[in-house]
C-alpha positions in Angstrom: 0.0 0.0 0.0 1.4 3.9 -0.8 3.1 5.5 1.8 3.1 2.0 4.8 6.9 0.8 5.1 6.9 -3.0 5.6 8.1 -3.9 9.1 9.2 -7.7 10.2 9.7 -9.0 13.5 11.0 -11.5 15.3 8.2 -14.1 16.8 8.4 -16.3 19.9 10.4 -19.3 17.4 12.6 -16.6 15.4 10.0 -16.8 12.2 9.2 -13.2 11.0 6.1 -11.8 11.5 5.6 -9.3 8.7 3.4 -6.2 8.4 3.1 -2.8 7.3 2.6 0.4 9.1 2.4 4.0 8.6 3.5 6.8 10.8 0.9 9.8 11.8 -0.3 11.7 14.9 -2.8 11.9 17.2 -3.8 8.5 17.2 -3.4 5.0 15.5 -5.2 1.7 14.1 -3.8 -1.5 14.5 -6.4 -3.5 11.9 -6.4 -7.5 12.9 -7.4 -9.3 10.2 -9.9 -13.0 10.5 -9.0 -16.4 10.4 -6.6 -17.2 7.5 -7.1 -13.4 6.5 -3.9 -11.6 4.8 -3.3 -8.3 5.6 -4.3 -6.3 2.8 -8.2 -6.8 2.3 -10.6 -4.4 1.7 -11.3 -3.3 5.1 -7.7 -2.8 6.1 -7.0 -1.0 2.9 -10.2 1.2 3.4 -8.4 2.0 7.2 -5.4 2.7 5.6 -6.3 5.8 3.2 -8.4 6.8 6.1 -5.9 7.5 8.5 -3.4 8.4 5.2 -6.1 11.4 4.9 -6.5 12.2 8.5 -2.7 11.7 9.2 -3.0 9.2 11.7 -0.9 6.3 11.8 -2.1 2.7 10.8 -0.4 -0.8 10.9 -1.5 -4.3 9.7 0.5 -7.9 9.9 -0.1 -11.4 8.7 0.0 -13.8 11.1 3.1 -16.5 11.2 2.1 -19.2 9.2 -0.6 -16.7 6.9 0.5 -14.5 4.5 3.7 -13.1 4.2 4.7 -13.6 7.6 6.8 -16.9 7.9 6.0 -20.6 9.4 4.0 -23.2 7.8 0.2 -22.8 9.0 0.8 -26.3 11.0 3.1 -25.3 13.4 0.9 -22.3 15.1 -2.4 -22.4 17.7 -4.7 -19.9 18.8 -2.0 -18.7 21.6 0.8 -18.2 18.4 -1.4 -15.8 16.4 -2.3 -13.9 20.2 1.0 -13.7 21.1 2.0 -11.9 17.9 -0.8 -9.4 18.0 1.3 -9.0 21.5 4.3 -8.4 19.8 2.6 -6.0 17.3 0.9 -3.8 19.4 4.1 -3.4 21.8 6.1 -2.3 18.6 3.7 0.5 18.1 3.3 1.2 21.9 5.6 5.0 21.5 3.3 6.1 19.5 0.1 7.8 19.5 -3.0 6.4 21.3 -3.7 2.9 19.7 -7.3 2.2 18.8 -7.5 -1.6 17.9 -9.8 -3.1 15.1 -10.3 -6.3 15.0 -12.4 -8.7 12.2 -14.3 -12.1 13.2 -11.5 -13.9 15.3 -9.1 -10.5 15.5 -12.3 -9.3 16.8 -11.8 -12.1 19.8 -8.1 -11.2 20.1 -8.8 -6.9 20.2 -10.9 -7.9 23.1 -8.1 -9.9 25.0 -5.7 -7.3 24.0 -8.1 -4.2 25.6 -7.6 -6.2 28.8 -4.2 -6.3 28.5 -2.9 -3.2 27.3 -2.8 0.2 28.9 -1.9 2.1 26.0 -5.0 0.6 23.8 -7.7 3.7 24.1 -10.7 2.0 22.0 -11.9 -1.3 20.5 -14.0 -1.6 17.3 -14.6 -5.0 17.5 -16.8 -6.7 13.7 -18.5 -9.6 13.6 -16.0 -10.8 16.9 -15.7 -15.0 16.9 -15.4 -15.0 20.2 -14.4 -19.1 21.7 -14.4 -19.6 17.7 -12.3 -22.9 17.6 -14.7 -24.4 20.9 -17.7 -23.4 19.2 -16.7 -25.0 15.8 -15.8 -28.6 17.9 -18.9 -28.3 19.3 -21.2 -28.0 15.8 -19.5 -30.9 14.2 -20.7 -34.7 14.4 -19.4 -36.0 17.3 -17.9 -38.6 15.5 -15.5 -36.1 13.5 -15.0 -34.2 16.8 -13.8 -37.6 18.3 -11.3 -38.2 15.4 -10.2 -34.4 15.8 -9.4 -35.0 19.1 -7.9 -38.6 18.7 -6.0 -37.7 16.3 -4.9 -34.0 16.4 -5.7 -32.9 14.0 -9.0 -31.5 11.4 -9.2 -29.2 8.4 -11.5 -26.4 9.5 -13.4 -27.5 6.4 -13.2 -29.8 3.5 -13.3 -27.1 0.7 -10.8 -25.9 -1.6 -10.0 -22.7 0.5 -9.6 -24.5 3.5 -8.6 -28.2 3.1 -5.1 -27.4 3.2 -4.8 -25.6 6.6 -4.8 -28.3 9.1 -6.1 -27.2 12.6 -4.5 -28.9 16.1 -6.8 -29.9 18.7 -4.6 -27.2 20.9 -6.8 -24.4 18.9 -9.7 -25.8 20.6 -8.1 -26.6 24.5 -6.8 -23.2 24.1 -10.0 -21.4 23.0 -11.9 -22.8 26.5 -8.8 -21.7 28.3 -9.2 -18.1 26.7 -13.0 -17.9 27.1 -13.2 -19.1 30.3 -10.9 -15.8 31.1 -13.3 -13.2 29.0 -14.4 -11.5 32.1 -11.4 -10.8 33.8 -11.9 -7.3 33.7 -8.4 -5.5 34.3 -9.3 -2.7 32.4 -12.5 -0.5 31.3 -11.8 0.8 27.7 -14.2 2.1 25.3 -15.8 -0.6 23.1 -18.0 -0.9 20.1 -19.4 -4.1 18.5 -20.5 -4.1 14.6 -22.2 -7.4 13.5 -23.9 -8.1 10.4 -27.7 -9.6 10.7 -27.1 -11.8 8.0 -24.0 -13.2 9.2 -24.6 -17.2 9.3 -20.8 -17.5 9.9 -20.4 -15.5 13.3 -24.1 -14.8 13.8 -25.4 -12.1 15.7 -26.1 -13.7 18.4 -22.5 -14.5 20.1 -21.9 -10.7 20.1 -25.6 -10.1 22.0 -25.1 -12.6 24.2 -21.3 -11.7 25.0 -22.5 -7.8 25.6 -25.4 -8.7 27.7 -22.9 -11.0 30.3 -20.2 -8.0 30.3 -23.5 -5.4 31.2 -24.1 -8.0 34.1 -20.7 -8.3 35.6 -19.9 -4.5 34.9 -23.3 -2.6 34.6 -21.1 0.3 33.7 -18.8 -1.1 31.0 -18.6 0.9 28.7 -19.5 -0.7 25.4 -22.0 -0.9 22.4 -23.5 -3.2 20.4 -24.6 -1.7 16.5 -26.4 -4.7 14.5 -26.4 -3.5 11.2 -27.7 -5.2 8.1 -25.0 -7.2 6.6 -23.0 -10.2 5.6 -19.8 -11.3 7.8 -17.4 -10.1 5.4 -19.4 -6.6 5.8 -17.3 -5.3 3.1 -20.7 -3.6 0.7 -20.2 0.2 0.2 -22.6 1.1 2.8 -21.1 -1.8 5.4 -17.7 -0.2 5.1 -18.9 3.6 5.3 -20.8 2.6 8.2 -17.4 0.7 9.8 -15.1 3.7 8.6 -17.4 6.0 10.7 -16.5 4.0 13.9 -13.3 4.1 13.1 -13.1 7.6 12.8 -14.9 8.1 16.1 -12.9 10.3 18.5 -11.3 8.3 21.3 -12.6 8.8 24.5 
């Protein structure tokens, strides 16, 4: 993309983890992309000429094992891919205020970053997949499920896309472990959930149910659920000039 300089850094096994990022003021986005995402779709690009306009600095990566970023897809779990958003966001940390946007199962990992990190300001948070690997063991046959967990390992689907990305059972183990942490609150920052009413792959209802259990623990949370009409990719003219206007949102 004009004007982003490619960065790479070192991840927990010495692979690179590769992204881009561009330098403004005032504030920042740090855009995480879905499962098996690359860096550069059409929302991240759509982020990027918005802060390019409004001078603020942006930054997107590829995962190890996805994209440019190196590792074979095998050899990484749920707690890989969190640990380099980790390793991303602290990069950026001297900056300006970092407002983190996350898509489907970045959406999951914003939230656990917002909890984490002191010099994250705001979440935008589309279509989040929160306890996404859990929730996919449980809608299987029990019989695949069974040979998932006997033997390791499962496409997350049989299709062309998807066939040759092999998931460990870890992805699974480690989403419970992570969702069964959701509501340690450590920190209150501002959050808004976008969700698509036609999305029949992350519907609706997770996001819903997930802000109605955060209201209950925290009656004073401050968050927002928008349910918008849209598809989970959310990517139609009017989807992104609605999720460019959150992003745009002052930070609070």
């Amino acid at each position: 993309m004009t004007n982003t300089t490619r960065f790479e850094i070192l991840g927990s096994d010495s692979k690179l983890i590769v992204g881009d990022r561009l330098l403004g003021h005032n504030r920042q986005l740090l855009f995480i992309t879905g499962f098996l995402s690359k860096r550069w779709g059409t929302k991240s690009k759509a982020l990027a000429e918005l802060c390019r306009k409004q001078h603020w600095g942006f930054c997107c990566f590829d995962f190890r094992g996805n994209g440019d970023s190196e590792g074979a897809f095998r050899d990484y779990t749920l707690y890989d891919w969190l640990d380099d958003s980790r390793r991303v966001i602290h990069m950026i940390k001297d900056g300006p205020p970092v407002t983190i946007i996350g898509s489907s199962l970045g959406g999951w990992l914003a939230w656990i970053l917002g909890q984490e990190c002191e010099y994250a300001h705001q979440l935008v948070l589309l279509a989040p997949a929160f306890n996404m690997m859990n929730k996919r063991a449980e809608e299987i046959p029990a019989s695949r499920r069974d040979q998932w967990e006997k033997t390791g390992w499962m496409p997350w689907a049989d299709d062309a896309l998807h066939g040759n990305f092999p998931l460990s059972w870890k992805w699974v183990e480690e989403s419970k472990t992570l969702w069964a942490q959701r509501f340690h609150i450590r920190l209150r920052i501002s959050t808004t959930i976008l969700h698509g009413l036609q999305d029949d792959v992350i519907p609706p209802q997770g996001s819903w149910d997930f802000t109605e259990e955060l209201l209950k623990q925290d009656s004073q949370y401050p968050i927002e659920l928008l349910l918008k009409n849209g598809d989970h990719r959310f990517s139609s003219p009017a989807n992104l000039a609605t999720f460019l206007e959150l992003a745009s949102l002052p930070q609070e």
